[in-house]
C-alpha positions in Angstrom: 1.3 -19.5 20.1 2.5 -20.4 16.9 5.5 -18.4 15.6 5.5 -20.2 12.3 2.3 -19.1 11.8 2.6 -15.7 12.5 5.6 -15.6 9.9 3.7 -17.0 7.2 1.3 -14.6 7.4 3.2 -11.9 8.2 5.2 -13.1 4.9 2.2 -13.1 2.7 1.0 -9.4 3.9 4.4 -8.0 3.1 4.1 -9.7 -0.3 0.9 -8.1 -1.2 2.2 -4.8 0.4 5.4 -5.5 -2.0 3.0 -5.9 -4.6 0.8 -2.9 -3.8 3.6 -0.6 -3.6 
């Protein structure tokens, strides 16, 4: 498994989330 992956999209939900809130 990729961990770099999972950071980048765990990144990009907490952006929108950021964004959301």
């Amino acid at each position: 498994m990729n961990k770099n992956l999972w950071r980048v999209i765990f990144n990009r939900a907490r952006g929108m989330l950021m964004v959301v809130a």
